[in-house]
C-alpha positions as CSV (number, residue, x, y, z in Angstrom):
1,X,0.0,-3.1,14.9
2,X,-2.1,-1.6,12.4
3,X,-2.0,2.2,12.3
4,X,-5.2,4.5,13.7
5,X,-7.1,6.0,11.3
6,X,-9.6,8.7,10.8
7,X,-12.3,6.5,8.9
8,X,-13.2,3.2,9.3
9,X,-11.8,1.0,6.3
10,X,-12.9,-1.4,4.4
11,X,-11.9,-4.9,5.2
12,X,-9.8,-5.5,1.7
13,X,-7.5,-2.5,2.7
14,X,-4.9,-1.9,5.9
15,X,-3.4,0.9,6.9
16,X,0.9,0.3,7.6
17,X,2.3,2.3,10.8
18,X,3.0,5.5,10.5
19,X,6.9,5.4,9.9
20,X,8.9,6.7,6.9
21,X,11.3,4.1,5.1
22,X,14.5,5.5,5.9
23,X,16.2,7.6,4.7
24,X,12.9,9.4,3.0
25,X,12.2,12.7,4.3
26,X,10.1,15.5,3.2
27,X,9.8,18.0,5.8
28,X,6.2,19.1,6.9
29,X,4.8,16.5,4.6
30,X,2.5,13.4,5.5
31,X,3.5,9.9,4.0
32,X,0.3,7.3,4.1
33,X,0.9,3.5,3.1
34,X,-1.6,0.4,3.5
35,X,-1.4,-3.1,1.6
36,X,-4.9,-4.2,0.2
37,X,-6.3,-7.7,-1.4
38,X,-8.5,-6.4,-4.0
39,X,-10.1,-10.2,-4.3
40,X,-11.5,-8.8,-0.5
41,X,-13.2,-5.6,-2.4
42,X,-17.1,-5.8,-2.0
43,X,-19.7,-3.6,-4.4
44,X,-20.5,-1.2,-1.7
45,X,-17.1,-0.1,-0.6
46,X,-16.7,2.5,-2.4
47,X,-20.3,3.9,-1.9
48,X,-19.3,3.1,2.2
49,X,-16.2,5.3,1.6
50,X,-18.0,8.1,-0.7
51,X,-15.1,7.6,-3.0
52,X,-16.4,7.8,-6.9
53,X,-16.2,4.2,-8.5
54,X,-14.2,3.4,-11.4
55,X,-14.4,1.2,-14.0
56,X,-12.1,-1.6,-14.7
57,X,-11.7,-5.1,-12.9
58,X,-11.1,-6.1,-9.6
59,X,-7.3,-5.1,-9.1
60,X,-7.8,-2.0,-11.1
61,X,-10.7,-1.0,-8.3
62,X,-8.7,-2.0,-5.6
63,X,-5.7,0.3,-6.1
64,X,-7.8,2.8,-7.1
65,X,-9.6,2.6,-4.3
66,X,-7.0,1.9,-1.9
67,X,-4.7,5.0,-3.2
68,X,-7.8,7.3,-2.3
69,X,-8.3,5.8,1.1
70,X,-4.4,6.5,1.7
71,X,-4.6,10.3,0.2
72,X,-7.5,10.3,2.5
73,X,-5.9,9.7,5.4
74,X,-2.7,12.0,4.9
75,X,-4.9,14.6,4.2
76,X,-6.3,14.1,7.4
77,X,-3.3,14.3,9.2
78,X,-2.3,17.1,6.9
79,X,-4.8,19.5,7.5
80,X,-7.5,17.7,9.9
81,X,-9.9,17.3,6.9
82,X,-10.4,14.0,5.8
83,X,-11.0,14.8,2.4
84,X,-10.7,12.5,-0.7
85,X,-8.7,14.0,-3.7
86,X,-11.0,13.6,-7.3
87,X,-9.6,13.1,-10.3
88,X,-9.2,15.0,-13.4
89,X,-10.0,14.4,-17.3
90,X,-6.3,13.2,-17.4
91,X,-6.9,11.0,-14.7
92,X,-4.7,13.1,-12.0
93,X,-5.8,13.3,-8.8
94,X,-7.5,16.9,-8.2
95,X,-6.1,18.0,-4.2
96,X,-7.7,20.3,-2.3
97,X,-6.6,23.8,-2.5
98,X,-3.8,24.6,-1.1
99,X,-2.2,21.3,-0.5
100,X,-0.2,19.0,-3.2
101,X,0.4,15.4,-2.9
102,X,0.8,12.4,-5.3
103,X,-0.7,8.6,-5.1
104,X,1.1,5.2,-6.2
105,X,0.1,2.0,-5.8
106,X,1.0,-1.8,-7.3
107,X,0.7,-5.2,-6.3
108,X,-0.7,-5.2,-2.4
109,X,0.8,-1.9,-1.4
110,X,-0.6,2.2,-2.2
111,X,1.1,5.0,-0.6
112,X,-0.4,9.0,-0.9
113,X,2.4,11.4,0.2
114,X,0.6,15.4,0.3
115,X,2.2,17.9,1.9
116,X,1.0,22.5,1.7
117,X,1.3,23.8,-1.5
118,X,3.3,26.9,0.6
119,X,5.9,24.5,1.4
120,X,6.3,22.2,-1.5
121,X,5.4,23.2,-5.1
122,X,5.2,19.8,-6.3
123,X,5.5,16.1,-5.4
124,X,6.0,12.7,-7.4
125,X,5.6,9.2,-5.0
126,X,6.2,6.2,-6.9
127,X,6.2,2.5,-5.7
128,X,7.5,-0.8,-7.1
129,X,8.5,-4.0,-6.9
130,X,11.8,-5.3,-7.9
131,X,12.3,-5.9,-11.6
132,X,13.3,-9.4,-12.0
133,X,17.0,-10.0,-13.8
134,X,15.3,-11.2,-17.0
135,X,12.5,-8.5,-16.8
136,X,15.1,-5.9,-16.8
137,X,17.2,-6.8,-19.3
138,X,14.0,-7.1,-21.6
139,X,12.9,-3.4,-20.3
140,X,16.2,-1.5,-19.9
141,X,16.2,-0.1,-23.7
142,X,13.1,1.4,-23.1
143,X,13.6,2.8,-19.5
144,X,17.0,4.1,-19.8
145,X,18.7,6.3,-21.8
146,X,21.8,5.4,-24.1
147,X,24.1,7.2,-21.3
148,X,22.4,5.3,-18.7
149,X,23.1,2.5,-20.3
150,X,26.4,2.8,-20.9
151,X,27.0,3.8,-17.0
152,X,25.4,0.4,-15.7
153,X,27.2,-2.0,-18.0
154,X,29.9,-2.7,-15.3
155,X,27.3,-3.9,-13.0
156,X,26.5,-7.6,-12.0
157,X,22.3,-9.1,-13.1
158,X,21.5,-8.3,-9.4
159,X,23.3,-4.7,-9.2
160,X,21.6,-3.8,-13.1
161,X,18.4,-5.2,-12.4
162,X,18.1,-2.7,-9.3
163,X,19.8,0.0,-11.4
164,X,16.9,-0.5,-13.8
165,X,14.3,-0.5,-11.2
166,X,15.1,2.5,-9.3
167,X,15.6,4.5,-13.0
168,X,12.1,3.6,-13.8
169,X,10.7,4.2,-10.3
170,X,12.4,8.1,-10.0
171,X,11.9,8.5,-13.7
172,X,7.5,7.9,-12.9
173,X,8.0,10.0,-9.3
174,X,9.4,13.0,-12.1
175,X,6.4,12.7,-14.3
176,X,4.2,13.2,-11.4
177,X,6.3,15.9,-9.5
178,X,6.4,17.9,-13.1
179,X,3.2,17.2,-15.2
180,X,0.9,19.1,-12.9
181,X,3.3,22.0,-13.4
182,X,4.0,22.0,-16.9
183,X,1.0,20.0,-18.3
184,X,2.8,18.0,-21.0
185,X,3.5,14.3,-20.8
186,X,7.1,13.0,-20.8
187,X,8.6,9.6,-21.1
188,X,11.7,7.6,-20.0
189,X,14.3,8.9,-22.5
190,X,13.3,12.6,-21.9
191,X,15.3,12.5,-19.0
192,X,17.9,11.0,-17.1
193,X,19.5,9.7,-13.7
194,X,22.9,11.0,-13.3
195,X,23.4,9.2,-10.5
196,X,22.5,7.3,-6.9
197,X,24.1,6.4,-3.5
198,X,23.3,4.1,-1.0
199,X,22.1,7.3,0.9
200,X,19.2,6.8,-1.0
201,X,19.7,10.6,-2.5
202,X,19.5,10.4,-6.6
203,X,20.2,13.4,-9.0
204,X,18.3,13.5,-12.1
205,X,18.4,15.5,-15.3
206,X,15.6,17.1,-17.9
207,X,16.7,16.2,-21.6
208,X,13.6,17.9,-23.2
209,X,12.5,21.9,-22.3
210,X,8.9,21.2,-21.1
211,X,8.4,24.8,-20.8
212,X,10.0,28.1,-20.1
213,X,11.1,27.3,-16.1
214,X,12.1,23.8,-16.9
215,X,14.0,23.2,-19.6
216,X,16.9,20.8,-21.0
217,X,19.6,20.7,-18.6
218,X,17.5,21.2,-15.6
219,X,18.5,19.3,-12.3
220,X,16.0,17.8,-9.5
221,X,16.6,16.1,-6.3
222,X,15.3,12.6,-5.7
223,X,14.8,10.0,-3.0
224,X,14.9,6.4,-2.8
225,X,14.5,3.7,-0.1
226,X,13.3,0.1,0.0
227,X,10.8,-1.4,2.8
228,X,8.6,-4.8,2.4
229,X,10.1,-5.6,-0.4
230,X,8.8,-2.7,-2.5
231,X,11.6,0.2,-3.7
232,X,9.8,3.6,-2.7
233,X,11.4,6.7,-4.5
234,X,10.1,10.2,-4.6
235,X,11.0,14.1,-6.0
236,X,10.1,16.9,-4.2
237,X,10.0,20.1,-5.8
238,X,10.2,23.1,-2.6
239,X,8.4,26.0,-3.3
C-alpha cells in the first residue's frame, strides 16, 4: 500500500511506506522515500506543488522534483509544517530553521531524511544502485583511496564491486553531512572508509583538515543498508 501523505502528489511520483531499511536508525529523525517515472512529469507539476522549477531535462526535473516532494513530506511529519526546503547558490537545499536534513535521489527512487537541528548537527542521505562488476573496476581509482584499495584486493568481482559501491555511497552521505558545516567541497580521496560489517555500521576517516573542528584524522560514524535493490547509506553527525 502506498504511504498517506500530507499533500496530494503528482501522478509521476509515489510515496514508499513509511519503514526504515534495517538496520538504519537515527533517533528522532524522519526518513521519506518514493520512486518516480519522470517520463510521467507534466508542465504544471511543479507550479501544482509550489515547488520552484528547474532547468534541465526530463530526469533531471523529475528527481529534483521528486527529492522536494519527499523533504516535503518529512518535514511534515517532522514538525507538522509541510514546508518545501529551497535551494542555495551552491545548489544545497536551504531547511527551515531549526531543522537539518539531506535529499538523494537516482534512477526511480528519492529519499529526504531531516531530523531538529537540537538533536542532530548535521546529516548526509545518499542512495544508489549497485555498481556493476565492470563499472567498478573502471571507477575504483577514482573512488577509493590507495589504502582502500589495497584492503579490497582479497575480495571476489561481486564482494569488490559492493565494496566500491558502498565507499562511494558513505563517501557522498560525508560530503553532505560536512559541507554545510565547513563550507568547502571535498572529494573521494580526501577521506576514507576504514571499515564495514554486515551490521550495516561503517567507520570513516577525514584525510584533509577542512577546518579548525574537523581536521585530518577525524572519525565519523556511518550507516548502510540495502532495500529494492538500491544501497542506502547515511552519517549522522549528533549535536
Amino acid at each position: 500500500m502506498p504511504a498517506m501523505t500530507s499533500a496530494p502528489l503528482p501522478p509521476f511520483c509515489t510515496l514508499l511506506p513509511p519503514t526504515w531499511p534495517a538496520p538504519l536508525s537515527v533517533p528522532g529523525a524522519q526518513l521519506v522515500r518514493a520512486t518516480f517515472d519522470a517520463s510521467l512529469l507534466c508542465d504544471t507539476d511543479f507550479g501544482n506543488c509550489a515547488v520552484e522549477p528547474v532547468r534541465g531535462v526530463a530526469k533531471r526535473q523529475g528527481e529534483y522534483l521528486a527529492g522536494r516532494l519527499c523533504a516535503r513530506e518529512a518535514l511534515h511529519r517532522l514538525s507538522g509544517q509541510a514546508s518545501v526546503p529551497g535551494r542555495g547558490e551552491d545548489g544545497a537545499p536551504v531547511w527551515p530553521a531549526g531543522c537539518v536534513g539531506s535529499i538523494t535521489h537516482g534512477a526511480g527512487q528519492a529519499a529526504a531524511l531531516v531530523a531538529r537541528r537540537a538533536d542532530w548537527q548535521a546529516i548526509g542521505l545518499d542512495l544508489e544502485q549497485q555498481l556493476s562488476v565492470t563499472r567498478a573496476a573502471k571507477l575504483a581509482g577514482e573512488i577509493l583511496t590507495p589504502d582502500e584499495l589495497q584492503r579490497a584486493a582479497g575480495l571476489d568481482a561481486q564482494a569488490y564491486a559492493r565494496r566500491v559501491t558502498l565507499t562511494f555511497s558513505l563517501k557522498e552521505s560525508l560530503f553532505k553531512a560536512l559541507y554545510p558545516l565547513v563550507l568547502t567541497r571535498f572529494y573521494f580521496q580526501d577521506a576514507e572508509m576504514l571499515g564495514c560489517d554486515e551490521d550495516g555500521r561503517a567507520e570513516l576517516r577525514l584525510l584533509i583538515d577542512l577546518n579548525s573542528d574537523w581536521r585530518a584524522g577525524t572519525r565519523l560514524s556511518g550507516q548502510y543498508a540495502e532495500a529494492e535493490g538500491f544501497l542506502l547509506s547515511l552519517v549522522a553527525i549528533a549535536a
